[in-house]
PQR file of N, CA, C, O and H, with PARSE charges and radii, in Angstrom:
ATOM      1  N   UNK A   1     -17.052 133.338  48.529 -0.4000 1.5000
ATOM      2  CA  UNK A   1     -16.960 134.748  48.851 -0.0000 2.0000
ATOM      3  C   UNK A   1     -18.171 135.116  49.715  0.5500 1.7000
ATOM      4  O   UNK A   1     -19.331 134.815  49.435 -0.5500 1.4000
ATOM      5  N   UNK A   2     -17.807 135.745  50.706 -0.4000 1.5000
ATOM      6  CA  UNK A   2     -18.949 136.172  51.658 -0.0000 2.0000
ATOM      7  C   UNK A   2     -19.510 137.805  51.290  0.5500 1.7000
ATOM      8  O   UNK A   2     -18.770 138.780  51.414 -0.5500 1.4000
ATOM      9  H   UNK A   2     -16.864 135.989  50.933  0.4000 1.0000
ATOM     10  N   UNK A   3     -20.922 137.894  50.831 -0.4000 1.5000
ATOM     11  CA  UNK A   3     -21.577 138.981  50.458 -0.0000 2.0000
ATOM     12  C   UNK A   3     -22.544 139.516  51.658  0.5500 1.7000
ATOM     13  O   UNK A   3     -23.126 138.691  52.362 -0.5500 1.4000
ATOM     14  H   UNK A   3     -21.523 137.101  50.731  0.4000 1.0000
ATOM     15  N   UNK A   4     -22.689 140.810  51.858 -0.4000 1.5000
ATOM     16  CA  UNK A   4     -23.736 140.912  52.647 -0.0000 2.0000
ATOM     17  C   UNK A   4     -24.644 141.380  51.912  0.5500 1.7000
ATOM     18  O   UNK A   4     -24.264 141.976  50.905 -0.5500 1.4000
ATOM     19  H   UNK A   4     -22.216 141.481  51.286  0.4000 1.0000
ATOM     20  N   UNK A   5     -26.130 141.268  52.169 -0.4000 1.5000
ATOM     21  CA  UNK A   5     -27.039 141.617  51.348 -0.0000 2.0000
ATOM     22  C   UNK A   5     -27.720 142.950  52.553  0.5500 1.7000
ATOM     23  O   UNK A   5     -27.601 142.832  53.773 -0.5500 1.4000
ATOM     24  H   UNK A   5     -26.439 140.783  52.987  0.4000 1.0000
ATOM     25  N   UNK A   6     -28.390 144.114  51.893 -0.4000 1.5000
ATOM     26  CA  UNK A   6     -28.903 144.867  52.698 -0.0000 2.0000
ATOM     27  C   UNK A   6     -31.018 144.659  51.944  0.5500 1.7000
ATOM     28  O   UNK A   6     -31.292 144.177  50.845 -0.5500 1.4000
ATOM     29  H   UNK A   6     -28.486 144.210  50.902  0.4000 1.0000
ATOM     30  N   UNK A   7     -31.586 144.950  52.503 -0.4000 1.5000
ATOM     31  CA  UNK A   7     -32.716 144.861  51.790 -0.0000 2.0000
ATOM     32  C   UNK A   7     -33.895 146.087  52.397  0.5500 1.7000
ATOM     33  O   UNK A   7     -34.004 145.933  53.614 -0.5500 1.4000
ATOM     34  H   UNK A   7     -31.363 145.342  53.396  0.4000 1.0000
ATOM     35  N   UNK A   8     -34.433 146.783  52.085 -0.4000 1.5000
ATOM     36  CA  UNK A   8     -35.143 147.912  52.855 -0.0000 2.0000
ATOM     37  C   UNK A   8     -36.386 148.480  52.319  0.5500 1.7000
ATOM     38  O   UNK A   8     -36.544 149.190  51.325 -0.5500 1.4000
ATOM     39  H   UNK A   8     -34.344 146.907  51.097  0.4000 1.0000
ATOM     40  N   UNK A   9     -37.401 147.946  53.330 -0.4000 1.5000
ATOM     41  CA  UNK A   9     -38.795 148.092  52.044 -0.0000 2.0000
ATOM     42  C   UNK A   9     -39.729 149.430  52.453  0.5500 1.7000
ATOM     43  O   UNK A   9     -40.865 149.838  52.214 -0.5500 1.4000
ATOM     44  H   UNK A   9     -37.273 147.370  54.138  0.4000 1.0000
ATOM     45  N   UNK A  10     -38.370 149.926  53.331 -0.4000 1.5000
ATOM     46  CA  UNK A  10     -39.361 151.064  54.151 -0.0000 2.0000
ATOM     47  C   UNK A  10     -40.213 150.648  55.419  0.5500 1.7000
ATOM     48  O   UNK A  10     -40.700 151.328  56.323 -0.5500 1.4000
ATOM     49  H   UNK A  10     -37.446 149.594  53.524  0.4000 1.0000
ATOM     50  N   UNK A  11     -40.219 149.553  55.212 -0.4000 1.5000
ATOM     51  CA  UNK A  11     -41.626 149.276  56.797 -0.0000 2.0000
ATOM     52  C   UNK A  11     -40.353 148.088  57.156  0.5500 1.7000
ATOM     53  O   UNK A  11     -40.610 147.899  58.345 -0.5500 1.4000
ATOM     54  H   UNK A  11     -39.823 149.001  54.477  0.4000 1.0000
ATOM     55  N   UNK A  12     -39.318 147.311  56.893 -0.4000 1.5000
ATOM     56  CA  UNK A  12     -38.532 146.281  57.652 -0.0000 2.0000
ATOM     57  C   UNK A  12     -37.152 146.607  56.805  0.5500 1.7000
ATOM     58  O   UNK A  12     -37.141 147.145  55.698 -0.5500 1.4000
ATOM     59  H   UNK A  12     -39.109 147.465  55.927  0.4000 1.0000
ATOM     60  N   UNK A  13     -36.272 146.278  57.366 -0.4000 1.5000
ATOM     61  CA  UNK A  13     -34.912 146.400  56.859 -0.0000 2.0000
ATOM     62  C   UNK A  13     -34.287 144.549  57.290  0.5500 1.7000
ATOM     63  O   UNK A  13     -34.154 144.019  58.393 -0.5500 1.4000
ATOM     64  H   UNK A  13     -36.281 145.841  58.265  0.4000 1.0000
ATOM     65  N   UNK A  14     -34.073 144.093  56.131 -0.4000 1.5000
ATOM     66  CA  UNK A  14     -33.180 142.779  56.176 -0.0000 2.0000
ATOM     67  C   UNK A  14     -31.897 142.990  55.841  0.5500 1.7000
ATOM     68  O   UNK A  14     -31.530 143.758  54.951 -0.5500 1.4000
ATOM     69  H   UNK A  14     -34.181 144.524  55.234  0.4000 1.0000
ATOM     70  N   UNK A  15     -31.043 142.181  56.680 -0.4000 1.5000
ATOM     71  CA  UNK A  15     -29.474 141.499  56.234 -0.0000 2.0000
ATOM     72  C   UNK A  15     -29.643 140.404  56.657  0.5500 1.7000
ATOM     73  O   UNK A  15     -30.227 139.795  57.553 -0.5500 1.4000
ATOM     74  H   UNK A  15     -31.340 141.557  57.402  0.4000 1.0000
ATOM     75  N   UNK A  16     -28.668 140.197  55.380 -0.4000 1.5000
ATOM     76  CA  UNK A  16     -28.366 138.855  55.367 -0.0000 2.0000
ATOM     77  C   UNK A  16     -26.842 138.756  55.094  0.5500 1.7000
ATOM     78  O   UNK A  16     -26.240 139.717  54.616 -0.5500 1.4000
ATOM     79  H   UNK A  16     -28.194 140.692  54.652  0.4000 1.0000
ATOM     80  N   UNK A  17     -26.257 137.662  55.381 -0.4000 1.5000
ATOM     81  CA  UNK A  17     -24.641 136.878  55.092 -0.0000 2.0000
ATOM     82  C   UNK A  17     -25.031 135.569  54.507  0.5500 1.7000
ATOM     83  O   UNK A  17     -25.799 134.625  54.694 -0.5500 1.4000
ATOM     84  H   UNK A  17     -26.746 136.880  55.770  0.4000 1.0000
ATOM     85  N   UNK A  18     -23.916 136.084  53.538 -0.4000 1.5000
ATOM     86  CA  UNK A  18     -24.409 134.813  51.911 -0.0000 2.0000
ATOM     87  C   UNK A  18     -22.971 134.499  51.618  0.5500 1.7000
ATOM     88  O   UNK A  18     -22.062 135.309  51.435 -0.5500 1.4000
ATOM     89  H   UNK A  18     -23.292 136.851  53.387  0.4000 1.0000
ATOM     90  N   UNK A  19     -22.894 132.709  51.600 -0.4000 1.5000
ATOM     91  CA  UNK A  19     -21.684 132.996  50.902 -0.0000 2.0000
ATOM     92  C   UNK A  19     -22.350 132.337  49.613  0.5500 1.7000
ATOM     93  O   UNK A  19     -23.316 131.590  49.459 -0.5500 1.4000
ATOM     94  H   UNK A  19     -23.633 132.051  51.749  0.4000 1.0000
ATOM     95  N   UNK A  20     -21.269 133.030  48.601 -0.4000 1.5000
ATOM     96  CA  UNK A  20     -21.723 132.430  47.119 -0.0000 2.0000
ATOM     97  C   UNK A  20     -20.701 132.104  46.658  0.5500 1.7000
ATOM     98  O   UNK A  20     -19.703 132.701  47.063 -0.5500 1.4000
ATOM     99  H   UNK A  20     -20.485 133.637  48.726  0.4000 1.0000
ATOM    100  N   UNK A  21     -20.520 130.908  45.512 -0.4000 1.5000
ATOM    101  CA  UNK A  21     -19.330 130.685  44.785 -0.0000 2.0000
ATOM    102  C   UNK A  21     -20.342 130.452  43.347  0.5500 1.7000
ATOM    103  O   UNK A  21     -21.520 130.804  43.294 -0.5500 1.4000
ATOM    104  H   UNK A  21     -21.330 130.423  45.183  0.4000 1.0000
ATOM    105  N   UNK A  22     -19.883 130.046  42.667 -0.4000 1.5000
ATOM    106  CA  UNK A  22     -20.283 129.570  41.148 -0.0000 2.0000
ATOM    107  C   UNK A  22     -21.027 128.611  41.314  0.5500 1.7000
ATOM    108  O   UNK A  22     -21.870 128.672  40.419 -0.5500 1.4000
ATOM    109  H   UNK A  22     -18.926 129.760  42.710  0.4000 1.0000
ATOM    110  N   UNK A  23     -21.293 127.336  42.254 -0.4000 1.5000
ATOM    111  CA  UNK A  23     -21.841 126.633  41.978 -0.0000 2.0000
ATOM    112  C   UNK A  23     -23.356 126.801  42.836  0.5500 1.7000
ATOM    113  O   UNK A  23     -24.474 126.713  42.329 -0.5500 1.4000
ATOM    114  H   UNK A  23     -20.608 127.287  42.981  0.4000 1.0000
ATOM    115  N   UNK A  24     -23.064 127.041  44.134 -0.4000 1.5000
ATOM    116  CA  UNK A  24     -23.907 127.763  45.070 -0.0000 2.0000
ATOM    117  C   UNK A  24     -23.966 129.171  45.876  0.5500 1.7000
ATOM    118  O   UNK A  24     -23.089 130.032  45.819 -0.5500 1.4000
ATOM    119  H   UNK A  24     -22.156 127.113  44.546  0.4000 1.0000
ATOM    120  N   UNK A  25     -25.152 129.247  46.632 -0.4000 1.5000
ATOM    121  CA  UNK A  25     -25.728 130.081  47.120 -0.0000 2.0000
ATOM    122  C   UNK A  25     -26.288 129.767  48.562  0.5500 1.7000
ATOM    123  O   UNK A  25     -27.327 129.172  48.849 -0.5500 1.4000
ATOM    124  H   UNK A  25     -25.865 128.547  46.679  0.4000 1.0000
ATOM    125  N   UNK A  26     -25.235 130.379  49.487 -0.4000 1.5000
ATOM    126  CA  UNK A  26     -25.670 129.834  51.075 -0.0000 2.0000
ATOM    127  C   UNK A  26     -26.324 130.740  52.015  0.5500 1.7000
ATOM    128  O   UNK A  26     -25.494 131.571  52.383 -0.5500 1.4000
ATOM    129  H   UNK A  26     -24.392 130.862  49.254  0.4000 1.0000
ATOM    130  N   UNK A  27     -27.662 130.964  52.653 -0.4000 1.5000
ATOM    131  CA  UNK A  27     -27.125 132.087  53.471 -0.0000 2.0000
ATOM    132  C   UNK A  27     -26.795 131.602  54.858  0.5500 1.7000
ATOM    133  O   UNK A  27     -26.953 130.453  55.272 -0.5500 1.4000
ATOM    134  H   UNK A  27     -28.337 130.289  52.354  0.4000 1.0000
ATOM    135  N   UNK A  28     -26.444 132.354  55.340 -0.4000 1.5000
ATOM    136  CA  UNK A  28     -25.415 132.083  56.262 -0.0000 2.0000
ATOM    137  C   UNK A  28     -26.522 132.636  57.788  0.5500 1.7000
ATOM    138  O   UNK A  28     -27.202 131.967  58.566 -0.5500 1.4000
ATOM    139  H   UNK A  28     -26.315 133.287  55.004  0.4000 1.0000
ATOM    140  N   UNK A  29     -26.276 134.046  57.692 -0.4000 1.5000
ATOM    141  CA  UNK A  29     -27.068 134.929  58.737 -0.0000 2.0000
ATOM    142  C   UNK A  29     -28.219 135.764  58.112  0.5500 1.7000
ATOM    143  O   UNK A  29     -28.219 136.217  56.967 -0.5500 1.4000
ATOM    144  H   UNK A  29     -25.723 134.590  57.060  0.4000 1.0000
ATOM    145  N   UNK A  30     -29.330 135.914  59.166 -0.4000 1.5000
ATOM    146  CA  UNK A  30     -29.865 136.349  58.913 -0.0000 2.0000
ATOM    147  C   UNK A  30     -30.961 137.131  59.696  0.5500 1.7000
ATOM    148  O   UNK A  30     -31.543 136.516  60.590 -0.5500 1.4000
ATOM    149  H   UNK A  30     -29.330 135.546  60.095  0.4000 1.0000
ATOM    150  N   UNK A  31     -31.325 138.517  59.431 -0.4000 1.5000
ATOM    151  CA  UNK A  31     -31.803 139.743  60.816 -0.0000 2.0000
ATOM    152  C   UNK A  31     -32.734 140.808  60.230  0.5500 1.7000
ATOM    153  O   UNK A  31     -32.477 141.608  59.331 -0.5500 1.4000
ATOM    154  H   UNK A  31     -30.853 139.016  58.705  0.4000 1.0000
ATOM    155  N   UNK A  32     -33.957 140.642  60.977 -0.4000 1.5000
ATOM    156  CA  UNK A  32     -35.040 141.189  60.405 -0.0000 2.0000
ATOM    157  C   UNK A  32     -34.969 143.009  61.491  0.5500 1.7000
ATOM    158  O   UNK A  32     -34.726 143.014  62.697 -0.5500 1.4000
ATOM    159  H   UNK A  32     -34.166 139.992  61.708  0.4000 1.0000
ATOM    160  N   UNK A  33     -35.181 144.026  60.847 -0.4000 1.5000
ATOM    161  CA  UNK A  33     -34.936 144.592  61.718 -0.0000 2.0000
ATOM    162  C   UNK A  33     -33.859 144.578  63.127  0.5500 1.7000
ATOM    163  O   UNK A  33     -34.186 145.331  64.044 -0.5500 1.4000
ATOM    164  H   UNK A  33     -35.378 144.022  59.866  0.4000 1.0000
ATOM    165  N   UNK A  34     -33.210 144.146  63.217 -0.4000 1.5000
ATOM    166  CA  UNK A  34     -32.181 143.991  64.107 -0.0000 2.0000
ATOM    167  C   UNK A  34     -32.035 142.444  65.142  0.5500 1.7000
ATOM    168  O   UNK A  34     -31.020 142.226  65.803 -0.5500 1.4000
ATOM    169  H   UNK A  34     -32.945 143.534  62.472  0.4000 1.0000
ATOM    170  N   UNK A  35     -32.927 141.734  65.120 -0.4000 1.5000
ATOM    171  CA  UNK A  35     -33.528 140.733  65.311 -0.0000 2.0000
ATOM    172  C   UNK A  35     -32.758 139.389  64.571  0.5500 1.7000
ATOM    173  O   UNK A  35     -32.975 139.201  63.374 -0.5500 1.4000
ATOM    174  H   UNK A  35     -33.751 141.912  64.582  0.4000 1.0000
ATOM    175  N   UNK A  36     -32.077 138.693  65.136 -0.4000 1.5000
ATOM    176  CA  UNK A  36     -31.552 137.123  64.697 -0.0000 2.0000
ATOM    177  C   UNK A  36     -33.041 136.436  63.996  0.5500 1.7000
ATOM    178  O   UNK A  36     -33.999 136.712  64.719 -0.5500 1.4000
ATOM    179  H   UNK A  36     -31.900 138.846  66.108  0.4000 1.0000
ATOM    180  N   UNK A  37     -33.340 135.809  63.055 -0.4000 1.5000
ATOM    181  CA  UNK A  37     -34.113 134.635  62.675 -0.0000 2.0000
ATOM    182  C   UNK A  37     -33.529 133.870  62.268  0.5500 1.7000
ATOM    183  O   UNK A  37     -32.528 134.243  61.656 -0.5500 1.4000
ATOM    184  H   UNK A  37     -32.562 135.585  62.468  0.4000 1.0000
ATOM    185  N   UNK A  38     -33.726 132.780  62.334 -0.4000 1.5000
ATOM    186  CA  UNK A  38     -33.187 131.342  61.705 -0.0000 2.0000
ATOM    187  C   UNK A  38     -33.803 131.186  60.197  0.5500 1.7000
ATOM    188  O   UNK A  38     -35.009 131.181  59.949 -0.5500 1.4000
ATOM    189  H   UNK A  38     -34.539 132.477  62.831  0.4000 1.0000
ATOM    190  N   UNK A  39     -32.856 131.073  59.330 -0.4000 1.5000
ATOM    191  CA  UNK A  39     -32.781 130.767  57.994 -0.0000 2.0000
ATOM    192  C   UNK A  39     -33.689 130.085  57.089  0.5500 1.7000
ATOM    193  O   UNK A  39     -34.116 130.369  55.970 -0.5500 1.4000
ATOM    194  H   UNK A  39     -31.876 131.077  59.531  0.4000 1.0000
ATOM    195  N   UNK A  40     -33.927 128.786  58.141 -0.4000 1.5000
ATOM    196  CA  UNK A  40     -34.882 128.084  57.039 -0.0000 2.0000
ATOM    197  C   UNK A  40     -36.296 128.316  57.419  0.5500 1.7000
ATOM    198  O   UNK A  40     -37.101 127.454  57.065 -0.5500 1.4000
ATOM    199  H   UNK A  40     -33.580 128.556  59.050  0.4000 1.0000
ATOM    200  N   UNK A  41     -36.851 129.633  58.273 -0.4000 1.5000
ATOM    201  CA  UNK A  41     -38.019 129.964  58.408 -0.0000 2.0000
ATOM    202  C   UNK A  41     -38.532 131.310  57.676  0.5500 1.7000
ATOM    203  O   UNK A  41     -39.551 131.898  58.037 -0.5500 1.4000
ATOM    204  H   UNK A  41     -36.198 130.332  58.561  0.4000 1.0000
ATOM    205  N   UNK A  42     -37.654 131.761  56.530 -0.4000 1.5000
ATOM    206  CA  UNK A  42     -37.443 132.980  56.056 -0.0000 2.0000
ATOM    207  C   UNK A  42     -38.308 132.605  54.763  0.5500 1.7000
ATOM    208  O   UNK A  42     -37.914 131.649  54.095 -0.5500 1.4000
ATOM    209  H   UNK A  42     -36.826 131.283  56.236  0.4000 1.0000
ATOM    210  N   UNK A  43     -39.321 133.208  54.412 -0.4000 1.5000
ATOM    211  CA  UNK A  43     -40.308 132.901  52.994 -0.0000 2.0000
ATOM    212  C   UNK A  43     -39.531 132.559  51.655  0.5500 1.7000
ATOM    213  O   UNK A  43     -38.318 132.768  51.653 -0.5500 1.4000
ATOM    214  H   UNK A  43     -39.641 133.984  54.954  0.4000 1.0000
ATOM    215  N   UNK A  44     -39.964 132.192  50.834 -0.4000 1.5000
ATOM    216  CA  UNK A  44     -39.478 131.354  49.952 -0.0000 2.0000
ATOM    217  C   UNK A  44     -39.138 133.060  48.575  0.5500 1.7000
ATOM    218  O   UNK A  44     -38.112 133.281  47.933 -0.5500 1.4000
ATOM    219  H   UNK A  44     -40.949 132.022  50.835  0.4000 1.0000
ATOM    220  N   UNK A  45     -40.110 133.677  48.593 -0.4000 1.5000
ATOM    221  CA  UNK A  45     -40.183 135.070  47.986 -0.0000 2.0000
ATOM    222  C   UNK A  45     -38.576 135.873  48.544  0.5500 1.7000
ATOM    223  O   UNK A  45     -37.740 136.386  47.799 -0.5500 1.4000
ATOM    224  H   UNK A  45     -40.945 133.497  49.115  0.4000 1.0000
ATOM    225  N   UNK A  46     -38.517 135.766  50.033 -0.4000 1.5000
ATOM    226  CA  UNK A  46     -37.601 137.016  50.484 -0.0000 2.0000
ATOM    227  C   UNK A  46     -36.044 135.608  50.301  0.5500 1.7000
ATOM    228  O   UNK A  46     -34.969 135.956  49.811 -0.5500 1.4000
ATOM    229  H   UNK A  46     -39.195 135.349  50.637  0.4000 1.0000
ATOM    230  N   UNK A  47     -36.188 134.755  50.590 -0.4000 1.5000
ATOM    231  CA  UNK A  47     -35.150 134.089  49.882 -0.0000 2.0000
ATOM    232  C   UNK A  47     -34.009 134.062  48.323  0.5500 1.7000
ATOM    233  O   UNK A  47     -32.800 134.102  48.095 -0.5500 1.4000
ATOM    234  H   UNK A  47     -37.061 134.473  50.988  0.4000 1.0000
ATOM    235  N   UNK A  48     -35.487 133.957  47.425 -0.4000 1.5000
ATOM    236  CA  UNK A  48     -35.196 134.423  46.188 -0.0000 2.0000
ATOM    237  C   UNK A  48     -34.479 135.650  45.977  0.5500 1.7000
ATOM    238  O   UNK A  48     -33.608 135.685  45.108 -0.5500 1.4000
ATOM    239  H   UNK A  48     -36.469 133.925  47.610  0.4000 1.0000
ATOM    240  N   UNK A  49     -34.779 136.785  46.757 -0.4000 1.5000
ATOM    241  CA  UNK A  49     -34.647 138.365  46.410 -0.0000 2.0000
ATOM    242  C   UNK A  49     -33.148 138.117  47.029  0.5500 1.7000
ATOM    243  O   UNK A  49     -32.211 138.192  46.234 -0.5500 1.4000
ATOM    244  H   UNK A  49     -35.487 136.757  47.463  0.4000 1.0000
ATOM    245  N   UNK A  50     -32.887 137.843  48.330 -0.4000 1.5000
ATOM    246  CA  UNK A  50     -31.642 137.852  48.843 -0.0000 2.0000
ATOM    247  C   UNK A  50     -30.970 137.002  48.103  0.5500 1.7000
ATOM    248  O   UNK A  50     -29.857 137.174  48.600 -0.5500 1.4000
ATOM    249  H   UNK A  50     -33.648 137.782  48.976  0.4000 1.0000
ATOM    250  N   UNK A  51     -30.774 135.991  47.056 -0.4000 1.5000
ATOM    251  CA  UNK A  51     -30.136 134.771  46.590 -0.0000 2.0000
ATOM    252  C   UNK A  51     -29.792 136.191  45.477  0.5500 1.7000
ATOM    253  O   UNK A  51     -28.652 136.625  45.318 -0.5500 1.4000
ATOM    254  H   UNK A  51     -31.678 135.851  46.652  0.4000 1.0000
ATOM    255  N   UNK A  52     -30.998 136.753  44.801 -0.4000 1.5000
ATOM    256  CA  UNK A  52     -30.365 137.256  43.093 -0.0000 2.0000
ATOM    257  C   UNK A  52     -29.328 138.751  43.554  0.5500 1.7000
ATOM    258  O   UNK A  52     -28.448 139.296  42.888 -0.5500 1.4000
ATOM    259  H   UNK A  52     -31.925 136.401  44.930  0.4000 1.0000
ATOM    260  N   UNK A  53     -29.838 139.086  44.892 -0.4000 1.5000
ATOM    261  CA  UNK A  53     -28.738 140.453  45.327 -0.0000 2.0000
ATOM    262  C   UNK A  53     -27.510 139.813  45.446  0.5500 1.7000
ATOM    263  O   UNK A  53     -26.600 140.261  44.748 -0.5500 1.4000
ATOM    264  H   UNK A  53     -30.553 138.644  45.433  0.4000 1.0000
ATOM    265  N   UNK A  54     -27.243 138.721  46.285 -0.4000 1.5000
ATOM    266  CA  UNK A  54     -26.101 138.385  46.308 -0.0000 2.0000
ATOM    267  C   UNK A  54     -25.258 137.801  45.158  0.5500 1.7000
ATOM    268  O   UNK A  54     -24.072 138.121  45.080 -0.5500 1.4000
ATOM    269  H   UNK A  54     -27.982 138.358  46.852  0.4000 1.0000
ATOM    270  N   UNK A  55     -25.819 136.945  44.245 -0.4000 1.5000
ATOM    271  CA  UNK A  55     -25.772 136.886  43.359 -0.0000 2.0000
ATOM    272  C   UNK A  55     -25.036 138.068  42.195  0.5500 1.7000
ATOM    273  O   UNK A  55     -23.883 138.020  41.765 -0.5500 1.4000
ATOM    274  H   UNK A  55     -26.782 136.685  44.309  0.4000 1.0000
ATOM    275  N   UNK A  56     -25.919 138.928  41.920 -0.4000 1.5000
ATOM    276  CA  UNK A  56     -25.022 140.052  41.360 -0.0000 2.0000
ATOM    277  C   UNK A  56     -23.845 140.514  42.292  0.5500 1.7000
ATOM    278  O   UNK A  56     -22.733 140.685  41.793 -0.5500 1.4000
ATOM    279  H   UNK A  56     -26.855 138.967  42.269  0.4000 1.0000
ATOM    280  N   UNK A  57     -24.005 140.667  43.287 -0.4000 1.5000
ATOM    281  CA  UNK A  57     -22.823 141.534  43.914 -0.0000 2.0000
ATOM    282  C   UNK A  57     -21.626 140.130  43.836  0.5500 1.7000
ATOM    283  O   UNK A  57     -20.464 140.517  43.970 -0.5500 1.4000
ATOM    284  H   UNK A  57     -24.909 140.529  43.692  0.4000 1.0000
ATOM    285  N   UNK A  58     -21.758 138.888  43.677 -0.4000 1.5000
ATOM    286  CA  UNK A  58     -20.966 138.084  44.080 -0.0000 2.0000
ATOM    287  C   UNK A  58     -20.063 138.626  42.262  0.5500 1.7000
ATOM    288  O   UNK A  58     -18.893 138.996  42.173 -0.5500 1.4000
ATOM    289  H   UNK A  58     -22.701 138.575  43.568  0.4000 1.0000
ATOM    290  N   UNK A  59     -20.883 138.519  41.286 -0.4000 1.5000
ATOM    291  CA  UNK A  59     -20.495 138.657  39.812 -0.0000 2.0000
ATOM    292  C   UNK A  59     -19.983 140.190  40.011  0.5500 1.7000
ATOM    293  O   UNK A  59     -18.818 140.263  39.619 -0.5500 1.4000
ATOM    294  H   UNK A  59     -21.834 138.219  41.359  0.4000 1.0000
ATOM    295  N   UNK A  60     -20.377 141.202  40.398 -0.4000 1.5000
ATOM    296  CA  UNK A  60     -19.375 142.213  40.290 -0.0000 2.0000
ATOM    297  C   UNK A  60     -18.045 142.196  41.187  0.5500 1.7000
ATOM    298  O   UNK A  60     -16.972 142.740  40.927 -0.5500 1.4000
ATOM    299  H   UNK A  60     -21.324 141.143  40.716  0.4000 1.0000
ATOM    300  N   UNK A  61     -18.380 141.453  42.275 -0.4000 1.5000
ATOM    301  CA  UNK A  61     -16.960 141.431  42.637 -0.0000 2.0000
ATOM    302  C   UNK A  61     -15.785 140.133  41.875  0.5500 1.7000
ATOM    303  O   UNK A  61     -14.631 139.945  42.260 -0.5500 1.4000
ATOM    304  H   UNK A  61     -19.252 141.011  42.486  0.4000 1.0000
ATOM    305  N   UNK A  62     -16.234 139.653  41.149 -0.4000 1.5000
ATOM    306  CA  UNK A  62     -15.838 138.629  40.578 -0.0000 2.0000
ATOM    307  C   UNK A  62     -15.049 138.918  39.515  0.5500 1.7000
ATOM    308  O   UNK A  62     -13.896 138.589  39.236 -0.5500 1.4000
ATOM    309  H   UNK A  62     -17.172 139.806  40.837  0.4000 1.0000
ATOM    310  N   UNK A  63     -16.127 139.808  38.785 -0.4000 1.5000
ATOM    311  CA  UNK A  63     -15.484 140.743  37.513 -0.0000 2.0000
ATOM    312  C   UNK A  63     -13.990 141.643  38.123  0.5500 1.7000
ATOM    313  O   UNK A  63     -13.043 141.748  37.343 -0.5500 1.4000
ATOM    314  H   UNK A  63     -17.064 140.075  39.011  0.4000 1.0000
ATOM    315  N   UNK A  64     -13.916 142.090  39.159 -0.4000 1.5000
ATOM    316  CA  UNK A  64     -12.995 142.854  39.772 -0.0000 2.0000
ATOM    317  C   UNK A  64     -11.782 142.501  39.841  0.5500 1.7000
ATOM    318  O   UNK A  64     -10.836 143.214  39.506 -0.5500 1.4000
ATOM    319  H   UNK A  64     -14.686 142.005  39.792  0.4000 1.0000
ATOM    320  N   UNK A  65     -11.680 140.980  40.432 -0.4000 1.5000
ATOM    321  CA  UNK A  65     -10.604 140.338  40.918 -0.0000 2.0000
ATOM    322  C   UNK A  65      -9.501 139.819  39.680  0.5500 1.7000
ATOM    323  O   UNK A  65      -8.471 139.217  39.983 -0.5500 1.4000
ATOM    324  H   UNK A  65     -12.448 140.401  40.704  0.4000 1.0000
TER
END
């Protein structure tokens, strides 16, 4: 299932595209302020945060279906 994550700390705004299933956690895309960055240069901290958002949203939409 493909989740988008929004993230907003007041001084930068992240999205990201995650797909998640039960076993994993991918991200896919990812845009700092409006800006493309490549994935595996993204801190290990703002990784985590985007993995547990998607994460829940993957389980509430899960619960839904």
């Amino acid at each position: 299932m493909k989740v988008e994550v929004i993230l907003d700390s007041g001084y930068i705004e992240v999205h990201a595209t995650v797909d998640v299933d039960e076993d994993e956690i991918i991200i896919t895309d990812l845009f700092y302020d409006g800006q493309r960055v490549q994935v595996d240069k993204m801190h290990p901290e703002l990784e985590r945060q985007i993995e547990e958002v998607a994460e829940d949203e993957w389980a509430m939409g899960y619960d839904e279906s």
